[in-house]
N, C-alpha and C positions, 0 to 999 in steps of 0.2 A: 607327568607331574615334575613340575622343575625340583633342581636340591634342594633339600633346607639349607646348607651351605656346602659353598665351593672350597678348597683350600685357598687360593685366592682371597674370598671375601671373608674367610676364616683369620688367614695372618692379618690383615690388615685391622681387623676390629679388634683382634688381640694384641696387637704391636708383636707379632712370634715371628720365626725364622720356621721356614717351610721346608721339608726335607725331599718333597714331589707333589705332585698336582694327584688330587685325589676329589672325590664328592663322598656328603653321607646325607642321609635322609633323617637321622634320629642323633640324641645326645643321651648319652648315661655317664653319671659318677658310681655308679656300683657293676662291676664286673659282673657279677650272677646273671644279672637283669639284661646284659648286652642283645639288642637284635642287629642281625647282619645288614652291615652300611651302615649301624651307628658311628660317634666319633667318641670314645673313652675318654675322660677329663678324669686324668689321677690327682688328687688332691691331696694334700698332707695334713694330715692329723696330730693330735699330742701323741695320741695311743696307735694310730695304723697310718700306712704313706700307700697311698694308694698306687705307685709305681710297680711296689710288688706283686700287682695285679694284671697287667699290664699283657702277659703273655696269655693268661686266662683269657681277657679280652681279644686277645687278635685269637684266638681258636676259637671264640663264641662267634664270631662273624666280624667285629670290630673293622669299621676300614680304614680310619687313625685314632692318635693319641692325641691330646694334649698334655705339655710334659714340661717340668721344670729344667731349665737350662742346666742344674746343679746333677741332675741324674744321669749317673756315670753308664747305662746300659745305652745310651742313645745308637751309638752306632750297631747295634745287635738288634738293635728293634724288630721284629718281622712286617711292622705297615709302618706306613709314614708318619714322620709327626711334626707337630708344629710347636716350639717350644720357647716358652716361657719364663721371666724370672718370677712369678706368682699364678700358681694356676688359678687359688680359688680368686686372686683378681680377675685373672681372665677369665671367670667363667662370668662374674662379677658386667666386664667389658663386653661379654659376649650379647648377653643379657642386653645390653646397654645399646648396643648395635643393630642388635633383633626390633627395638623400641624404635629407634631413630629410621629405620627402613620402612617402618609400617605404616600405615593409609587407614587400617581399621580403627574401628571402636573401642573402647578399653575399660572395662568394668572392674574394681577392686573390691573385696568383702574383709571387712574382719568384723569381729564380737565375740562375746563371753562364749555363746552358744549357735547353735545355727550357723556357719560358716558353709560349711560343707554341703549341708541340704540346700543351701541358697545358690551357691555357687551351682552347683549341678541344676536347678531350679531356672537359674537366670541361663546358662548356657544353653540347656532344651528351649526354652522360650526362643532365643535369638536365633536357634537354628532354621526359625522358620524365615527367615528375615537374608540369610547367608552364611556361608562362612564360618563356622568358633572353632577357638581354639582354648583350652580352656586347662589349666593346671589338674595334674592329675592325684587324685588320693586326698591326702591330706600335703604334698608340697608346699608348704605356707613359711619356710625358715631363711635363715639366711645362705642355704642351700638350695631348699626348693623351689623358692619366688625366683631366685637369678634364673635356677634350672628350666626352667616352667616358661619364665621368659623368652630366653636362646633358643626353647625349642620351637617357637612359636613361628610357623611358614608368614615370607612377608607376604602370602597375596589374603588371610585370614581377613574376612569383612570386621569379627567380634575377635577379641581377648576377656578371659576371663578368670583372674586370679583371686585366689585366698590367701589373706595374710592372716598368720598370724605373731603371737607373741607370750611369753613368759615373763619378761621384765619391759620396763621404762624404756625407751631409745632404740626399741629394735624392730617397729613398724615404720617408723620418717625413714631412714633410708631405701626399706624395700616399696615405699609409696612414690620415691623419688625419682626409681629405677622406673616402677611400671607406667606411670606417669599416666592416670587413668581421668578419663572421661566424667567418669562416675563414681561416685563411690557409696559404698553401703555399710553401716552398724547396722549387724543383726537385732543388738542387746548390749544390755552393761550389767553383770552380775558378778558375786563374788566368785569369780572364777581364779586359778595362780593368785586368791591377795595371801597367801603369807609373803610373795614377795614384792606388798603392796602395805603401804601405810593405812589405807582405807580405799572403801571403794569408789572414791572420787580421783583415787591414783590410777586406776582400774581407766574409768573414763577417758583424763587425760594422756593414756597412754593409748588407746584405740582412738584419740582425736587425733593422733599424730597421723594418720591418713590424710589426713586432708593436705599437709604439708607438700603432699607431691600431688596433688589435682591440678590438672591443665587449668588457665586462663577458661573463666564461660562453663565449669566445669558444673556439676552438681551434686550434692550430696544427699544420703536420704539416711532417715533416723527416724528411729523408734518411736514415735509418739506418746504409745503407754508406758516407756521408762521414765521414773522417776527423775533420771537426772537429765532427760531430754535438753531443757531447758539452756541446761551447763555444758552441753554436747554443741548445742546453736550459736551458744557463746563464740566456743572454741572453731566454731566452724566460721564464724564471720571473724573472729581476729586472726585466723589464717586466710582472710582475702576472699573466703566463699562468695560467689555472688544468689546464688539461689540452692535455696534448701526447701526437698519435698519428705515427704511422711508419711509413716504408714500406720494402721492401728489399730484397735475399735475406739479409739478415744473422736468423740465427735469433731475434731478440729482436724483430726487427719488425712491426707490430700487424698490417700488410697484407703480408705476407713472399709475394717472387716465390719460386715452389717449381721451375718450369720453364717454358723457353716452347721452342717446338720450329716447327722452319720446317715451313710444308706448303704447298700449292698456293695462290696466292693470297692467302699469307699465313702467320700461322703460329698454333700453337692457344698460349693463355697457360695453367697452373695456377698460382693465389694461395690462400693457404693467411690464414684470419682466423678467430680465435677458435673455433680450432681443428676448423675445416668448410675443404673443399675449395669454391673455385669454379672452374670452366671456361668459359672464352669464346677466341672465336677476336679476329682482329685482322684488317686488311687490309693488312699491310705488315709485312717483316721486323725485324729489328733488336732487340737484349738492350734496346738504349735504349729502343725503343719501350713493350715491354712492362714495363719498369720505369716507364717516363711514365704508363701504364696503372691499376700499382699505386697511381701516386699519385692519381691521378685518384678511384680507388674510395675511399681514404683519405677523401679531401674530399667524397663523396657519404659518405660513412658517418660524418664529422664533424656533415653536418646532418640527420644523423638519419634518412638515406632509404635504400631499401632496395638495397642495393649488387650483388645477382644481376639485379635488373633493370635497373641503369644498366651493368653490363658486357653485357650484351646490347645495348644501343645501341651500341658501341664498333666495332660490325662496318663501320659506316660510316665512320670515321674513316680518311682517305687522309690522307699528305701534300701541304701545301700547296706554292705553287710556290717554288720557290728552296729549300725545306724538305726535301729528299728522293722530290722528284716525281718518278715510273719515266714517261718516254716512248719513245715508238717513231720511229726514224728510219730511214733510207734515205739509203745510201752512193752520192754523182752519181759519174757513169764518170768522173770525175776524178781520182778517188780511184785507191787501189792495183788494186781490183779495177774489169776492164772494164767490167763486168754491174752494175756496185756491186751491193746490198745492202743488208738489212738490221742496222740498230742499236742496244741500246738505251742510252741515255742517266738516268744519275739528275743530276737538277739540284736540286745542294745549292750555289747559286751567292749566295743569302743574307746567310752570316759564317761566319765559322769560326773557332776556337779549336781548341787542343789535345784534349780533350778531346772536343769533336764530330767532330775529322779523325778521329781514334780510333775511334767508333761508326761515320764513314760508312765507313774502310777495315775493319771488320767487316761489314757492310752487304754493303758491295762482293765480298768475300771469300765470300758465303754466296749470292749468285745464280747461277741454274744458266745455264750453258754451252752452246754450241751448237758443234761443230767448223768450222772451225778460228778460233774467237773466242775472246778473249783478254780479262783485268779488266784494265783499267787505268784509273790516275788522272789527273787533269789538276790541278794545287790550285796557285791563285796564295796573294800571303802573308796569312799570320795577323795581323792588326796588332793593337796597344796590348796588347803584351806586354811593356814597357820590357826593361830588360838580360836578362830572358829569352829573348828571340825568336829567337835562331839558335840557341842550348840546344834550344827547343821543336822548331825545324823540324828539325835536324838529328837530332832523337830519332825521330823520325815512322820512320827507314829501317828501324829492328827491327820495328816494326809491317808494314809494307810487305815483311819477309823474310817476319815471322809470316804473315801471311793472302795469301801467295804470290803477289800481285799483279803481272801481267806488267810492265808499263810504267807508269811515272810521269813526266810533262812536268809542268813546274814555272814558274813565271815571278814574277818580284819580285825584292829584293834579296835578303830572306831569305831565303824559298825558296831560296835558290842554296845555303846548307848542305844543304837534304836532297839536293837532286842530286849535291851534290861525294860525300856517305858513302854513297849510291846505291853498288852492283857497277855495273860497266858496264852487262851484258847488262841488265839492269832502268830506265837510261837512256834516258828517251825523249827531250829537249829540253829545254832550260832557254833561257827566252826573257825581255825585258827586260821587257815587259811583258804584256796578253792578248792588243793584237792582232796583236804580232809572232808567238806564241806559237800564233794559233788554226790557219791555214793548215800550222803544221809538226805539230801533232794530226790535222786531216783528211787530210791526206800520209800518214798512216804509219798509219791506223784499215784493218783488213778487217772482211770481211762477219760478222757475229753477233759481234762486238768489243760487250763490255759496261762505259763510262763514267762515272765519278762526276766529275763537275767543281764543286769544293769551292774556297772562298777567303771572305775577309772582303767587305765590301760595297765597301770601298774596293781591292781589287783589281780591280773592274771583270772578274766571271766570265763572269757573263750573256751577254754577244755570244757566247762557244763555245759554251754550249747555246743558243742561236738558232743559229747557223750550222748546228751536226750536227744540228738537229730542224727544221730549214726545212721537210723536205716531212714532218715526223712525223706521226702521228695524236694522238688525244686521249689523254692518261695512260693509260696500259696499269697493271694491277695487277703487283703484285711476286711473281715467281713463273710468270708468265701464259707 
């Protein structure tokens, strides 16, 4: 397997000064993370300078640095480096070099919602095809899209990035970098609008993708979003030349015709140029199989053959904090003696309106065991500005709709949907999770099936550690 980079073809895309001829197979910006033959890129921060890390990395295995010319330790170094008057430029250039080498295909995603499961989505699919290489986690900033880029081998057939953003201006540049073939909107939902006028700022700020789509390029978009329309706009006055869809809405090129739960999942029918296709999935949810749809979209944008990348799809699980189904076990502390069995979905991640929505469907559609019961657990929604108690306290119709026994709630906001909560559907409203997790396993019985849903900054995760402590590995949905 050739390098990912030489020193050599290192200095020169960075404009650096080489201290020895070196190779590395991998790139990291965080020391901890370092595997041996990475190249360490120390970046400077307001709060931390990443050079003081520098020696951590060459003991994790590090086989150079990249280093600011200003950094008085160079000569003491223990591995080589190549250096810089701007690292996060050059990680920036690096980025920028990795594009310019490659022959592959190049797929971008951003959206309110769904990024993540699409991007993992569209990468399985292609893999049947060649070659991906595809950003890893959530990488989607203006660290992780450069990152994610640089490290991407030039002989990769697929690339496949997540953008995303919090403000205005900060998806055009990273679309400009990846310079993508295709691109995809999951969604447009109020997602980050406090720091958004309305949600048509929302839109034109995920329109800024298109900004960096090659010449011939293609876009694909939601068809059942409401502001579709103003997305097609914006896609033809940035010079789109063809734009495809995905949807249940009857005009859309890859139209969801049905998706139906079954064992272990559920079967999808998508209906495209007017032929039925059929594949199954490994996991419930309308959302899912609409992420599905698009997925096939953007394998049929580059031209590949879309009944065999939905047959890939059967692998596709939820990732962790995503919608992951585990199995757990209720200690005799709990209500019952004997405890019991549990299971747990951990969508402990983020969350927005819009995703609580899919997960209490989700939650709604799993089968039952006597005498177990659906309930939620959801800390708050954040960077909803003056929407955010609107939002939670709307959640409760949903929560009558899909009959959901109990919801425990914890945050400020949060404390609307438990006030318009009926009693008997009141489970706890706690200040925060860890006040909140102890009065959830208190009142859990045996075959009780759990969604615990919140933003990243409500801190969910410790409740599904606690109720999965003695779990086993991910069980399928349905199982």
């Amino acid at each position: 397997m050739p390098a990912l980079w030489t020193s050599d073809a290192l200095a020169q895309a960075v404009g650096g000064d080489c201290s020895g001829p070196f190779s590395v197979d991998g790139i990291s910006i965080d020391s901890r993370r370092i595997k041996k033959g990475d190249l360490f890129i120390a970046l400077q921060g307001d709060h931390r300078d990443g050079h003081m890390f520098i020696e951590r990395a060459a003991e994790a295995g590090a086989a150079a640095a990249l280093v600011a010319t200003s950094w008085p330790g160079a000569a003491q170094c223990p591995i080589p480096i190549v250096a810089v008057e701007d690292t996060f430029q050059a990680l920036w250039d690096l980025a920028r070099a990795a594009r310019q080498r490659s022959r592959g295909k190049i797929a971008a995603i951003t959206g309110s919602v769904g990024k993540t499961g699409a991007k993992e989505g569209v990468a399985l699919a292609l893999s049947r095809f060649g070659r991906v290489h595809k950003s890893e986690g959530n990488l989607n900033n203006q660290f992780g899209a450069p990152l994610s880029l640089a490290r991407m081998p030039a002989e990769a057939d697929f690339g496949v990035f997540e953008l995303g953003m919090d403000h205005a201006g900060e998806i055009e540049p990273m679309s400009r970098l990846v310079e993508p073939d295709v691109v995809l909107i999951t969604t447009v939902s109020p997602v980050h609008i406090e720091f958004f006028d309305s949600i048509l700022g929302i839109a034109d700020a995920k329109s800024e993708i298109f900004q960096g789509l090659k010449l011939g390029g293609v876009a694909v978009l939601p068809r059942d979003n409401p502001l579709y329309h103003h997305l097609s706009a914006r896609a033809e006055e940035a010079g789109v030349g063809h734009i495809s869809s995905f949807g249940a809405h009857p005009e859309a090129d890859f139209r969801l015709h049905c998706a139906t739960p079954a064992a272990h999942g559920q079967h999808v029918r998508l209906v495209h140029d007017a032929k039925i296709l059929a594949y199954r999935l490994s996991a419930i949810g309308e959302h899912r199989a609409m992420n599905s749809a698009a997925v096939l979209a953007v394998v049929g944008a580059l031209g590949l053959d879309i009944e065999k990348a939905a047959q890939a799809l059967i692998a596709l699980t939820p990732g962790e904090g995503r919608g992951a189904v585990c199995a757990g076990r209720l200690p005799k502390t709990a209500l019952s003696d004997q405890g019991g069995p549990i299971t747990v979905i951990d969508e402990s991640y983020n969350a927005s309106p819009v995703a609580v929505k899919a997960a209490i469907k989700v939650l709604a559609a799993m089968p039952l065991e006597p005498p177990g019961r659906r309930i939620l657990v959801l800390g708050d929604m954040l960077e909803l500005g003056d929407f955010a108690r609107t939002a939670h306290a709307g959640l409760a119709q949903d929560v009558k709709d899909a009959k959901i026994d109990l919801v425990f709630t914890c945050g400020p906001l949060s404390a609307a949907l438990h006030n318009r909560l009926p009693e008997e559907r009141r489970g706890a409203h706690a200040r925060d999770s860890a006040e909140l997790a102890p009065l959830v396993l208190k009142a859990l019985r045996p075959n009780d099936v759990i969604t615990v849903k919140g933003s990243l900054g409500s801190r969910m995760k410790p409740i599904v550690e606690l109720l999965t402590a003695d779990a086993a590995e991910p069980v399928p949905e349905g199982a």
